[in-house]
N, C-alpha and C positions, 0 to 999 in steps of 0.2 A: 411736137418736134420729133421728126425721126431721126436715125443714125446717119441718114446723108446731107443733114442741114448741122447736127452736132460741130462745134467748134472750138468746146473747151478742149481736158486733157482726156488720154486713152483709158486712165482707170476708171471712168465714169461712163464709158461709152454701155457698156453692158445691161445699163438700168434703162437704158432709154428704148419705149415699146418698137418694136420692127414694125413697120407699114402694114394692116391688119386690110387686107381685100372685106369690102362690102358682100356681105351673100347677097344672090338678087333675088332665091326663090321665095317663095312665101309660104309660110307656114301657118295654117287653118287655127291649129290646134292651139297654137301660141298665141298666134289672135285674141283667138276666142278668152285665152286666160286674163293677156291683157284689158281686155274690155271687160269683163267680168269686174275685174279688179276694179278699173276706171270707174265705173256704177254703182260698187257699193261706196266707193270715195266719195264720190259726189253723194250718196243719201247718208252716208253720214256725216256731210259737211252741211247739207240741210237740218238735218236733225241738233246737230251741236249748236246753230244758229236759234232754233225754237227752245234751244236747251237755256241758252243766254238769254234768252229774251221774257222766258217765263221765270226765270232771278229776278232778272230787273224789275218786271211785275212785283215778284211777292216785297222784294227790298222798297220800292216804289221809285227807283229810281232813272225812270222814265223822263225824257223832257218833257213841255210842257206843251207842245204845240203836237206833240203824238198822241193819238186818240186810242189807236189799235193796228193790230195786225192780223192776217190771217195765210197760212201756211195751205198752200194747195196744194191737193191729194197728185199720187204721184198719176199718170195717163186721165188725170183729168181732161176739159176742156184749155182750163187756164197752161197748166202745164205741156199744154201740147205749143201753146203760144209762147213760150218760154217765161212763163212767170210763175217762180216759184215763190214768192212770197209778194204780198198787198199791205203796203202800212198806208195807213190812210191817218193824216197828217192834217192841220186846221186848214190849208190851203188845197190841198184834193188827194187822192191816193198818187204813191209812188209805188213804182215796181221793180222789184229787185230780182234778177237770176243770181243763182247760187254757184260759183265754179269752185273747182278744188287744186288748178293747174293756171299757170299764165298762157299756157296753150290752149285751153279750152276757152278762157276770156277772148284772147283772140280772134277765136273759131268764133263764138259766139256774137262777139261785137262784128264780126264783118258780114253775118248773117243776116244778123235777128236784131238789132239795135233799135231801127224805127219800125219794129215789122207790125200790124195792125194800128197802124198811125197812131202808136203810144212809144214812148220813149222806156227804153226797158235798161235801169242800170244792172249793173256787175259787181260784184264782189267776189274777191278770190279767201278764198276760208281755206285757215290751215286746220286741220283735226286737231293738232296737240298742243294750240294754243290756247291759255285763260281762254274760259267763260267769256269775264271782263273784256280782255283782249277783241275776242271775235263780238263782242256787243259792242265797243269804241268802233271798229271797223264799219260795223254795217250801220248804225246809227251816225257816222261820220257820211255815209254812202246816200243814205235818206234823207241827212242836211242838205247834201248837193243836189238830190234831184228837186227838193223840197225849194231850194233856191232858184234853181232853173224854173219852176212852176209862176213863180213870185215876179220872176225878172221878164216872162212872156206875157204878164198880164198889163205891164204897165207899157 
């Protein structure tokens, strides 16, 4: 809300921010900070997820129909096809990208979703959430691919 749409009283006008102009130039340097930042989010939203997952291992509290996973190196081959992670499941592997933003799910799903005619899910991972927390997430995310697998065969 700016101060020419305000309609309460006078003594509250003062708090309300004045219409801030868009800059439109672009700045390299700020960029570049931004993306920096963005990249090591994401490899530590990767990381947090192998972090949960190797709990769940020593705990053993893995479902039953999960065999394994395995975590691809970053500028791999797999990783360049956006699959950061392989859980292979009793009915065949699922594939999971790792985001750290709902804007990079986004980006990603309207990209890369059936890109090398495999179905690639999403998971958005917070850093500062449980362990647990982010292994209910992506174990929730491998249910669904895991049932889409199930529901094409019949």
């Amino acid at each position: 809300m700016y101060k020419s749409q305000w309609k309460g009283g006078e003594e509250m006008k003062h708090f309300i921010p004045k219409k801030v102009p868009l800059r439109k130039e672009f700045n390299p340097e700020l960029h570049k900070i931004f993306y920096e930042v963005a990249v090591e989010l994401g490899d530590r939203a990767e990381e947090v997820v192998e972090e949960a997952f190797k709990k769940a291992e020593l705990e053993g509290t893995l479902p039953d129909w999960f065999f394994s996973y395995e975590h691809n190196t970053k500028y791999s081959k797999e990783d360049y096809k956006g699959l950061d992670f392989v859980f292979t499941t009793d009915v065949g592997p699922v594939f999971i990208q790792v985001k750290s933003s709902k804007f990079g799910k986004r980006k990603f799903d309207r990209n890369h979703t059936f890109r090398h005619r495999i179905k690639i899910r999403t998971v958005i991972i917070n850093v500062c959430d449980s362990l647990e927390h982010i292994y209910g997430q992506v174990v929730s995310e491998v249910s669904l691919g895991r049932d889409e697998i199930i529901a094409t065969r019949r």
